[in-house]
TORKE-311097 format. One record per residue: x, z, y of N, C-alpha, C in turn; residue number from 1. Coordinates in steps of 0.001 Angstrom, whole numbers, plus 500000, padded with zeros to 6 digits. Atoms other than C-alpha are relative to their C-alpha. Layout:
TORKE-311097
{rec {X, Z, Y}, {X, Z, Y}, {X, Z, Y}, NUM}
...
END
This chain:
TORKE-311097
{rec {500287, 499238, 501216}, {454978, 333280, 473619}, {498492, 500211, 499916}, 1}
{rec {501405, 499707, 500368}, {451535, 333602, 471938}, {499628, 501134, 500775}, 2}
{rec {500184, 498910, 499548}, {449211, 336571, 473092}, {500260, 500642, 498753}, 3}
{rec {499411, 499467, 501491}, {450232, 339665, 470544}, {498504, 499790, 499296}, 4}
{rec {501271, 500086, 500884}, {446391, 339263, 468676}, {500299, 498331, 499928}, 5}
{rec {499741, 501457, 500902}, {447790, 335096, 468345}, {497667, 499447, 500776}, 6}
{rec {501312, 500360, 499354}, {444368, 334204, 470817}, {500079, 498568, 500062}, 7}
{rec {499518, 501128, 499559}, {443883, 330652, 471265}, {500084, 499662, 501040}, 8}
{rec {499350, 500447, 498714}, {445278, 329108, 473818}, {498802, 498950, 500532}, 9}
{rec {501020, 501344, 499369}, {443295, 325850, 476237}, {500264, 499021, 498860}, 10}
{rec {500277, 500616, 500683}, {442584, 323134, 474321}, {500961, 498917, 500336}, 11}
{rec {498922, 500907, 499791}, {445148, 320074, 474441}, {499116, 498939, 499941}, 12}
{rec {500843, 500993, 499866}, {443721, 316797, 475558}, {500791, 499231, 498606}, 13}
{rec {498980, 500702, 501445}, {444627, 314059, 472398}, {501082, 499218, 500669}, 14}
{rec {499028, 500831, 499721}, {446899, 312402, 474668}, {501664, 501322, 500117}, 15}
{rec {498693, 499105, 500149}, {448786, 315730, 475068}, {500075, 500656, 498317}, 16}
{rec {500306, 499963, 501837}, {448220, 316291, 471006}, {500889, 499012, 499729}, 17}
{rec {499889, 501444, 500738}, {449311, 312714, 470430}, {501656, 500371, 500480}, 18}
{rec {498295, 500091, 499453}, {452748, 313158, 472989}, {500799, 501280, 499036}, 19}
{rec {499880, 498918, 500439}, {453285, 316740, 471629}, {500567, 499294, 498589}, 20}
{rec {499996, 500624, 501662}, {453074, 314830, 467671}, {501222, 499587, 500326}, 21}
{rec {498567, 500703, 499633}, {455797, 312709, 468998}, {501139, 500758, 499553}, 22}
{rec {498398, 499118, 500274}, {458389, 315036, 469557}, {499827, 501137, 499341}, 23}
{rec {499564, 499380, 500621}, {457720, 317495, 467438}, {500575, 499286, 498318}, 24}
{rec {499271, 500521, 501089}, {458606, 314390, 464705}, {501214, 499731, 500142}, 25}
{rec {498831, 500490, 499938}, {461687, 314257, 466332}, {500247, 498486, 500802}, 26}
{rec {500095, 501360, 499145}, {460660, 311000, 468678}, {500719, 500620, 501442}, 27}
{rec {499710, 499880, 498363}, {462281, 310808, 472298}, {498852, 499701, 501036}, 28}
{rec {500765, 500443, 499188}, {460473, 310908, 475237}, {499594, 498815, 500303}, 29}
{rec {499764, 501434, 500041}, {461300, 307182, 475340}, {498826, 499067, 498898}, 30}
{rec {500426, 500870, 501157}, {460157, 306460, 472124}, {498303, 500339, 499708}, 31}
{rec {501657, 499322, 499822}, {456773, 308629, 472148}, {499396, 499340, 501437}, 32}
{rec {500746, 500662, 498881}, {456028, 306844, 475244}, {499621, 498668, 499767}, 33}
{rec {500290, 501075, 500488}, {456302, 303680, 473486}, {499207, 499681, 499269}, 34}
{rec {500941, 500047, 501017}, {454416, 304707, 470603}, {498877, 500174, 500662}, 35}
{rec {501177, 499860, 499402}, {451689, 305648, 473079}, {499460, 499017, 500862}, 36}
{rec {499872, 500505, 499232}, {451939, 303023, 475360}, {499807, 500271, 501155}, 37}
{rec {500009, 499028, 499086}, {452586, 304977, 478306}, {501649, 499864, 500650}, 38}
{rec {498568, 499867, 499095}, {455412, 305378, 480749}, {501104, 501125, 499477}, 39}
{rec {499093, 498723, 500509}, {458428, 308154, 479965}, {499193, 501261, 500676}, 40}
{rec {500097, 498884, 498880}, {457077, 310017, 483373}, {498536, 500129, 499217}, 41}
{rec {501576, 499648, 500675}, {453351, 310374, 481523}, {500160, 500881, 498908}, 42}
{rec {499781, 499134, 501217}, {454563, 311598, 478367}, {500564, 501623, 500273}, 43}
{rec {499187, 498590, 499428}, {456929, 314094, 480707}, {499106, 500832, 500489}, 44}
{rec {500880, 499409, 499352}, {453837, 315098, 482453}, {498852, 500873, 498817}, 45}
{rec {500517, 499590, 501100}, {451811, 315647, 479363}, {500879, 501326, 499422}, 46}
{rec {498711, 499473, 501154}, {455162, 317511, 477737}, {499485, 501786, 501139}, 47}
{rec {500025, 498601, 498787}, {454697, 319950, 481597}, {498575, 500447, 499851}, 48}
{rec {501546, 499727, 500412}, {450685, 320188, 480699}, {499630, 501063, 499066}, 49}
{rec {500240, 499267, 501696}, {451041, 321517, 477351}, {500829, 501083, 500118}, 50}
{rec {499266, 498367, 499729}, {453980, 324342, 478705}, {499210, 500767, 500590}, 51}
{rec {501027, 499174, 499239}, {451525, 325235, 481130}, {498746, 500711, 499006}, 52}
{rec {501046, 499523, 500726}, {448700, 325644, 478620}, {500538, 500863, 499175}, 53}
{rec {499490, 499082, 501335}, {450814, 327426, 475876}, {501046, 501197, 500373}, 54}
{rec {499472, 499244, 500451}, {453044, 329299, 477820}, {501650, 499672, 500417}, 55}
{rec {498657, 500341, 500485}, {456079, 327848, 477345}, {500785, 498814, 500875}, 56}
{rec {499424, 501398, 499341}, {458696, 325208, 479131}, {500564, 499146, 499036}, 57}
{rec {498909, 500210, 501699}, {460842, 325138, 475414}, {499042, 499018, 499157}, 58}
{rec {500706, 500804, 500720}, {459739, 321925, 473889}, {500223, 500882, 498239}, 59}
{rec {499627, 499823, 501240}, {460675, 323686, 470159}, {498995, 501183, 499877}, 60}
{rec {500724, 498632, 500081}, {458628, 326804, 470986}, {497962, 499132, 500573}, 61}
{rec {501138, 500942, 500307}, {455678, 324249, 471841}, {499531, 499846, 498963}, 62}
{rec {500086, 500312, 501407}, {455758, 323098, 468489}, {499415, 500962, 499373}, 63}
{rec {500248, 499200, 500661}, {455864, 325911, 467217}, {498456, 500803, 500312}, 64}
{rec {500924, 499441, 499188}, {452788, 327398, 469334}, {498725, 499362, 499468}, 65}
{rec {500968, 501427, 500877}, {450840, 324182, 468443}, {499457, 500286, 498520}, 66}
{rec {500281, 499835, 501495}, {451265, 324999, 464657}, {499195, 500932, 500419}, 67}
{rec {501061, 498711, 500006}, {449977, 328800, 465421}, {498797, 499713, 500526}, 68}
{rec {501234, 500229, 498886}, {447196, 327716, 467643}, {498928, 498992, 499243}, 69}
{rec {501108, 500866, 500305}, {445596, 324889, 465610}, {500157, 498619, 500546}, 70}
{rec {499791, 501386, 499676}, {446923, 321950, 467969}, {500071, 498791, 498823}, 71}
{rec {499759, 501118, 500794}, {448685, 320126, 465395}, {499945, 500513, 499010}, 72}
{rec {500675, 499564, 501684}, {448150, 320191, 461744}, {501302, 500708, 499519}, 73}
{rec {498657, 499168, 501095}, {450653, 322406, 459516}, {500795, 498759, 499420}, 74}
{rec {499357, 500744, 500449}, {453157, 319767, 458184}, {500005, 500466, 498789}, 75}
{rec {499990, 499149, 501615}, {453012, 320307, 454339}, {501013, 500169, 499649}, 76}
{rec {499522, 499413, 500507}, {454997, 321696, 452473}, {501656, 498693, 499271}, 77}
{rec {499115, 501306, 500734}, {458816, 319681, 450949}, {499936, 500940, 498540}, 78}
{rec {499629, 500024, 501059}, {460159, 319309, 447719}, {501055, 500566, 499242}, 79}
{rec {498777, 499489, 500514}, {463493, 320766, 447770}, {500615, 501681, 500615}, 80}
{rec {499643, 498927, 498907}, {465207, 323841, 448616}, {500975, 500011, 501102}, 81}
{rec {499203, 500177, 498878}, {467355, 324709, 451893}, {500452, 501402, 500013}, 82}
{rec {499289, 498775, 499982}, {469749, 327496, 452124}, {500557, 500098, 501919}, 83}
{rec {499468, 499848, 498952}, {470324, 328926, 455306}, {501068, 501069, 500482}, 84}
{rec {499468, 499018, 499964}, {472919, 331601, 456397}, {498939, 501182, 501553}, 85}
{rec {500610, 498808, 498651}, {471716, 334635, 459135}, {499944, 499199, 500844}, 86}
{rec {499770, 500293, 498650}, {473027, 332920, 461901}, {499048, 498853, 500513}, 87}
{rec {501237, 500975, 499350}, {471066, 329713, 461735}, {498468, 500434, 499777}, 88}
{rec {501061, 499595, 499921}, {468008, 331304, 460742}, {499953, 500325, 501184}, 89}
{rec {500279, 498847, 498605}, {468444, 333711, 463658}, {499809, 498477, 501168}, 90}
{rec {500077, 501443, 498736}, {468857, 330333, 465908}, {498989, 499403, 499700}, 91}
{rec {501261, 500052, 500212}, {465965, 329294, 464483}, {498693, 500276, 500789}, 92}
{rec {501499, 498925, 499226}, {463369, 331990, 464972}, {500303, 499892, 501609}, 93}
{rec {499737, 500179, 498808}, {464964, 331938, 468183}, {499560, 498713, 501025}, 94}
{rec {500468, 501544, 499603}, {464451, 328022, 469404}, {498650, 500283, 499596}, 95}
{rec {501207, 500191, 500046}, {460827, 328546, 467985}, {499108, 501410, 500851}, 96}
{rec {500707, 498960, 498896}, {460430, 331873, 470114}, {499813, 499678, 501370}, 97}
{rec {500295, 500344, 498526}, {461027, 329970, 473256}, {501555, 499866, 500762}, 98}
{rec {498896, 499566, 499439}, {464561, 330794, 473558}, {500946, 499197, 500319}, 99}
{rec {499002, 500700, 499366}, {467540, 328758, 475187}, {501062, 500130, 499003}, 100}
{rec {499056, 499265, 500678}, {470723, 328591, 472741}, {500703, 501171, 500866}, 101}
{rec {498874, 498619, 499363}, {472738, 330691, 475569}, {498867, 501405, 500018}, 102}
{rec {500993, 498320, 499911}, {469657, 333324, 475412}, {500510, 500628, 498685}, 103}
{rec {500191, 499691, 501264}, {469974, 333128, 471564}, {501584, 500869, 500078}, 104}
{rec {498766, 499428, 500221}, {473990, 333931, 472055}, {499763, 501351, 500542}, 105}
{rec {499536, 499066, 499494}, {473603, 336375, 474628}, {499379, 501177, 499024}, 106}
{rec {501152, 499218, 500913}, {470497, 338208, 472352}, {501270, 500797, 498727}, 107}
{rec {499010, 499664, 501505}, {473305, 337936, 469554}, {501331, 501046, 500260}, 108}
{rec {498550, 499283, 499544}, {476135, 339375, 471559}, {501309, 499453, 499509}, 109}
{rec {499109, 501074, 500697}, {477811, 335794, 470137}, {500811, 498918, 500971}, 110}
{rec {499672, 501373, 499319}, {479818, 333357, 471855}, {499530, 499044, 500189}, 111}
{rec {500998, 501478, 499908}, {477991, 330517, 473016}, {500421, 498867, 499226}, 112}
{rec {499435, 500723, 500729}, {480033, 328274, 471260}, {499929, 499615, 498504}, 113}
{rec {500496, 499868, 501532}, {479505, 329678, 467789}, {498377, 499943, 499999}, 114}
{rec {501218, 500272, 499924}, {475900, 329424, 468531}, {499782, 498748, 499662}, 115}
{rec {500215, 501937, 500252}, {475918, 325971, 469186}, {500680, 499482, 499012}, 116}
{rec {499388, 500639, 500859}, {477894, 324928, 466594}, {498809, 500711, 498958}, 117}
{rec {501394, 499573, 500754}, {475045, 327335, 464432}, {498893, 498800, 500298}, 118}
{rec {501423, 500710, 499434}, {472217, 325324, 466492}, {500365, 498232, 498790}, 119}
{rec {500135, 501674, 500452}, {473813, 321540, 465350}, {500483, 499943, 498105}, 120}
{rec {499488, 500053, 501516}, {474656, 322825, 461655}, {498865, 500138, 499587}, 121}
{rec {501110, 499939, 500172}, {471309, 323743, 461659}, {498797, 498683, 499670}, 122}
{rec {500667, 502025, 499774}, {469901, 320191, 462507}, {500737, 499059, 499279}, 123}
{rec {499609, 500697, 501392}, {472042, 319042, 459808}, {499111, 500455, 498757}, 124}
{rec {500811, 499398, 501354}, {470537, 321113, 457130}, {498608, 500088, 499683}, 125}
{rec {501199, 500236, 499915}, {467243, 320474, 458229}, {499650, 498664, 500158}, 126}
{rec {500427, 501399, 499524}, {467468, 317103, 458581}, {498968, 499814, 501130}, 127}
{rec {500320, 499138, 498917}, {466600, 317790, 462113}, {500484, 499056, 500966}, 128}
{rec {498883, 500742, 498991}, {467088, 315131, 465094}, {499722, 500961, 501562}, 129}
{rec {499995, 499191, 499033}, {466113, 317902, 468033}, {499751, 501462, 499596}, 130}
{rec {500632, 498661, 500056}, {465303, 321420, 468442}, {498585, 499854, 499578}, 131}
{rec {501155, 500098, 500307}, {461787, 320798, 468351}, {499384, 499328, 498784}, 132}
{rec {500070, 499979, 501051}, {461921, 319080, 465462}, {500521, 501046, 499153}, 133}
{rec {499592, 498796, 500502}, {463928, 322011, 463772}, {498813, 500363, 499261}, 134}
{rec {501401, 498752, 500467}, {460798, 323967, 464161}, {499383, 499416, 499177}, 135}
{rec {501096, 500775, 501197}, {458843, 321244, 462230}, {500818, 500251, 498927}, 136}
{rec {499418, 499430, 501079}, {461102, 321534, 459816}, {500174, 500830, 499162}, 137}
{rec {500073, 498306, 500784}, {461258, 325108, 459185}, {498402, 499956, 499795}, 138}
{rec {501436, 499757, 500276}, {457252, 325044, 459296}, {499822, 498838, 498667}, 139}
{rec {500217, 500944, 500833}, {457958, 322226, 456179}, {500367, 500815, 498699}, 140}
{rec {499789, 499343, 501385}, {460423, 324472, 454026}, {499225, 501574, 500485}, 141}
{rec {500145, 498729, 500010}, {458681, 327428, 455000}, {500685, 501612, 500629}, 142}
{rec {498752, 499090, 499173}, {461097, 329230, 457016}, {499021, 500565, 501202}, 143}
{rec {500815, 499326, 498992}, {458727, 329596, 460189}, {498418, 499975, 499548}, 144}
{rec {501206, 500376, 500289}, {455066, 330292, 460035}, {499318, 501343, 499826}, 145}
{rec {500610, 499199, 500200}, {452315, 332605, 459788}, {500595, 501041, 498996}, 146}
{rec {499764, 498996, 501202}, {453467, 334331, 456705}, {501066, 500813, 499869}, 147}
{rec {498649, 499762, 499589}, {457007, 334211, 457167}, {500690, 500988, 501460}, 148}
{rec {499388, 499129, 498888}, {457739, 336406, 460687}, {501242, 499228, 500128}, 149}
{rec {499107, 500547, 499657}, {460239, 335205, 462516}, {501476, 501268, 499622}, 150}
{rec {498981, 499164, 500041}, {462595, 338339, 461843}, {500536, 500307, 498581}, 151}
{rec {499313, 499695, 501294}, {463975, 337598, 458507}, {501585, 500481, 500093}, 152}
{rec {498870, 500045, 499542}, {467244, 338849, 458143}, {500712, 499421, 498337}, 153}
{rec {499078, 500513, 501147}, {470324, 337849, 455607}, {499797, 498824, 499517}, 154}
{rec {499803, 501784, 500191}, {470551, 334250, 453811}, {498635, 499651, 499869}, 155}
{rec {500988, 500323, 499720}, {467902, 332803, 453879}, {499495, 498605, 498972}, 156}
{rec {499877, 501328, 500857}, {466470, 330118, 450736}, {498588, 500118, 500058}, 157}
{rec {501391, 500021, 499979}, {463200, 328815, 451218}, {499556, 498467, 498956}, 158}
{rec {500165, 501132, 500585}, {461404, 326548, 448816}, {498447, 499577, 500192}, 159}
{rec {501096, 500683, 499891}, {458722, 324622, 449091}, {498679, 500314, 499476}, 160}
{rec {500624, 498938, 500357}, {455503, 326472, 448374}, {499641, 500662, 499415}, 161}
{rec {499776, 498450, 500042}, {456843, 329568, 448083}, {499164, 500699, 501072}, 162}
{rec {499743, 499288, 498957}, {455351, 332038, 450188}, {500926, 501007, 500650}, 163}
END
Protein backbone atom coordinates (compact mmCIF):
# COMPACT_ATOMS: atom_id res chain seq x y z
CA UNK A 1 0.00 0.00 0.00
CA UNK A 2 1.11 3.57 -0.90
CA UNK A 3 2.48 5.85 2.01
CA UNK A 4 -0.91 7.75 3.44
CA UNK A 5 0.58 11.42 1.79
CA UNK A 6 0.78 8.88 -1.81
CA UNK A 7 5.01 9.67 -1.61
CA UNK A 8 6.79 8.34 -4.46
CA UNK A 9 8.04 5.29 -4.34
CA UNK A 10 12.04 4.09 -6.06
CA UNK A 11 12.14 4.56 -9.43
CA UNK A 12 11.48 1.37 -11.74
CA UNK A 13 14.25 0.47 -14.10
CA UNK A 14 12.44 0.42 -17.97
CA UNK A 15 12.95 -3.16 -18.02
CA UNK A 16 10.86 -3.40 -14.80
CA UNK A 17 8.37 -0.54 -16.46
CA UNK A 18 8.42 -2.48 -19.71
CA UNK A 19 7.64 -6.21 -17.70
CA UNK A 20 5.21 -4.40 -15.29
CA UNK A 21 3.36 -2.86 -18.97
CA UNK A 22 3.09 -6.44 -19.85
CA UNK A 23 0.95 -7.70 -17.35
CA UNK A 24 -0.80 -5.05 -16.39
CA UNK A 25 -2.20 -5.46 -20.37
CA UNK A 26 -3.16 -8.66 -19.36
CA UNK A 27 0.15 -10.52 -21.03
CA UNK A 28 1.51 -13.76 -19.19
CA UNK A 29 4.64 -14.01 -17.76
CA UNK A 30 5.37 -16.18 -20.82
CA UNK A 31 4.25 -13.88 -23.19
CA UNK A 32 5.84 -10.54 -21.63
CA UNK A 33 8.97 -12.41 -21.63
CA UNK A 34 8.66 -12.94 -25.21
CA UNK A 35 7.69 -9.56 -25.99
CA UNK A 36 10.86 -8.54 -24.16
CA UNK A 37 13.06 -11.04 -25.21
CA UNK A 38 13.93 -12.33 -21.97
CA UNK A 39 13.51 -15.57 -20.12
CA UNK A 40 10.05 -16.22 -17.88
CA UNK A 41 12.61 -16.33 -14.66
CA UNK A 42 13.79 -12.45 -15.64
CA UNK A 43 10.48 -11.11 -16.11
CA UNK A 44 9.62 -13.11 -12.56
CA UNK A 45 12.54 -11.39 -11.09
CA UNK A 46 11.68 -8.00 -12.39
CA UNK A 47 7.73 -8.80 -11.33
CA UNK A 48 9.81 -9.58 -7.31
CA UNK A 49 11.85 -6.06 -7.93
CA UNK A 50 8.96 -3.95 -8.48
CA UNK A 51 6.95 -5.69 -5.11
CA UNK A 52 9.92 -4.86 -3.33
CA UNK A 53 10.04 -1.25 -4.52
CA UNK A 54 6.21 -0.57 -4.22
CA UNK A 55 5.38 -2.50 -1.42
CA UNK A 56 3.49 -5.05 -2.62
CA UNK A 57 3.76 -9.02 -3.72
CA UNK A 58 -0.12 -8.59 -5.50
CA UNK A 59 0.66 -8.25 -9.12
CA UNK A 60 -3.01 -6.18 -9.45
CA UNK A 61 -2.10 -3.87 -6.55
CA UNK A 62 1.29 -3.21 -8.56
CA UNK A 63 -0.61 -1.91 -11.25
CA UNK A 64 -2.43 -0.14 -9.49
CA UNK A 65 0.56 1.55 -7.42
CA UNK A 66 2.33 2.16 -10.80
CA UNK A 67 -0.72 4.25 -12.00
CA UNK A 68 -0.59 6.32 -8.48
CA UNK A 69 3.12 6.70 -8.52
CA UNK A 70 3.77 7.83 -12.12
CA UNK A 71 5.39 4.38 -13.30
CA UNK A 72 3.09 3.75 -16.02
CA UNK A 73 1.02 6.17 -17.89
CA UNK A 74 -2.87 6.45 -16.91
CA UNK A 75 -4.58 4.28 -19.62
CA UNK A 76 -7.20 6.71 -21.14
CA UNK A 77 -10.23 6.84 -20.73
CA UNK A 78 -13.16 4.06 -22.89
CA UNK A 79 -16.08 4.69 -24.74
CA UNK A 80 -18.78 2.82 -23.17
CA UNK A 81 -20.38 2.35 -19.95
CA UNK A 82 -19.94 -0.66 -17.34
CA UNK A 83 -22.31 -1.40 -14.62
CA UNK A 84 -21.06 -2.98 -11.72
CA UNK A 85 -22.97 -4.39 -8.64
CA UNK A 86 -21.33 -3.77 -4.75
CA UNK A 87 -19.83 -6.94 -4.68
CA UNK A 88 -17.57 -6.72 -7.68
CA UNK A 89 -16.68 -3.29 -7.11
CA UNK A 90 -15.83 -4.23 -3.52
CA UNK A 91 -13.52 -7.14 -5.21
CA UNK A 92 -12.17 -4.66 -7.09
CA UNK A 93 -10.97 -1.93 -4.77
CA UNK A 94 -9.91 -4.88 -3.03
CA UNK A 95 -7.48 -6.76 -5.79
CA UNK A 96 -6.14 -3.12 -6.40
CA UNK A 97 -5.54 -2.64 -2.50
CA UNK A 98 -3.25 -5.57 -2.46
CA UNK A 99 -5.70 -7.99 -1.28
CA UNK A 100 -5.98 -11.89 -1.91
CA UNK A 101 -9.69 -12.95 -3.02
CA UNK A 102 -9.86 -15.11 0.41
CA UNK A 103 -8.74 -11.70 2.29
CA UNK A 104 -11.44 -9.91 0.18
CA UNK A 105 -14.09 -12.79 1.48
CA UNK A 106 -12.92 -12.92 4.85
CA UNK A 107 -12.93 -8.66 4.97
CA UNK A 108 -16.59 -9.29 3.56
CA UNK A 109 -17.64 -11.87 6.07
CA UNK A 110 -18.55 -13.78 2.44
CA UNK A 111 -17.97 -17.18 1.42
CA UNK A 112 -15.05 -17.63 -0.57
CA UNK A 113 -16.86 -19.08 -3.20
CA UNK A 114 -19.25 -16.22 -3.83
CA UNK A 115 -16.24 -14.09 -4.00
CA UNK A 116 -14.70 -15.87 -6.61
CA UNK A 117 -17.41 -16.32 -8.65
CA UNK A 118 -17.70 -12.08 -7.96
CA UNK A 119 -13.77 -11.95 -8.88
CA UNK A 120 -14.37 -14.03 -12.55
CA UNK A 121 -17.80 -12.11 -13.27
CA UNK A 122 -15.84 -9.29 -12.79
CA UNK A 123 -13.17 -10.17 -15.52
CA UNK A 124 -16.03 -10.72 -17.69
CA UNK A 125 -17.46 -7.32 -17.43
CA UNK A 126 -14.30 -5.77 -17.71
CA UNK A 127 -13.12 -7.49 -20.39
CA UNK A 128 -10.42 -8.51 -18.07
CA UNK A 129 -7.91 -11.58 -18.76
CA UNK A 130 -6.21 -11.35 -14.98
CA UNK A 131 -6.54 -9.55 -11.84
CA UNK A 132 -4.02 -7.18 -12.74
CA UNK A 133 -5.46 -6.40 -15.67
CA UNK A 134 -8.89 -5.75 -13.86
CA UNK A 135 -7.16 -2.87 -12.27
CA UNK A 136 -6.23 -1.49 -15.76
CA UNK A 137 -9.44 -1.71 -16.55
CA UNK A 138 -11.13 -0.02 -13.81
CA UNK A 139 -8.33 2.82 -14.17
CA UNK A 140 -9.95 2.86 -18.11
CA UNK A 141 -13.77 3.15 -17.08
CA UNK A 142 -12.91 5.09 -14.21
CA UNK A 143 -13.80 2.96 -11.42
CA UNK A 144 -10.22 3.10 -9.69
CA UNK A 145 -8.07 6.15 -9.51
CA UNK A 146 -7.13 9.24 -7.91
CA UNK A 147 -10.51 10.78 -7.92
CA UNK A 148 -12.56 7.89 -7.46
CA UNK A 149 -11.44 6.32 -3.71
CA UNK A 150 -11.53 3.01 -3.57
CA UNK A 151 -14.58 2.93 -1.03
CA UNK A 152 -17.48 3.44 -3.25
CA UNK A 153 -20.34 1.76 -2.07
CA UNK A 154 -23.77 0.48 -3.95
CA UNK A 155 -23.94 -0.17 -7.92
CA UNK A 156 -21.63 1.15 -9.36
CA UNK A 157 -21.87 2.82 -13.39
CA UNK A 158 -18.92 4.42 -14.56
CA UNK A 159 -18.56 6.13 -17.89
CA UNK A 160 -15.94 7.15 -19.63
CA UNK A 161 -14.84 10.65 -18.71
CA UNK A 162 -16.94 11.09 -16.10
CA UNK A 163 -15.35 12.04 -13.05
Amino acid sequence: MPAPDETISPPLSSQEREALLGISQGRTTAETACDMGVSDSTVKTYILRIGGKLGTSERASMVDLAYRHGHLDVPGPVDHVVELPKEQHTVLAGLAGGQTVEEIAADEKRPLDDVRKDARRLLRALGASSAAHAVTRGWQFRLLGPATGRDNSGDVVAMAGQA
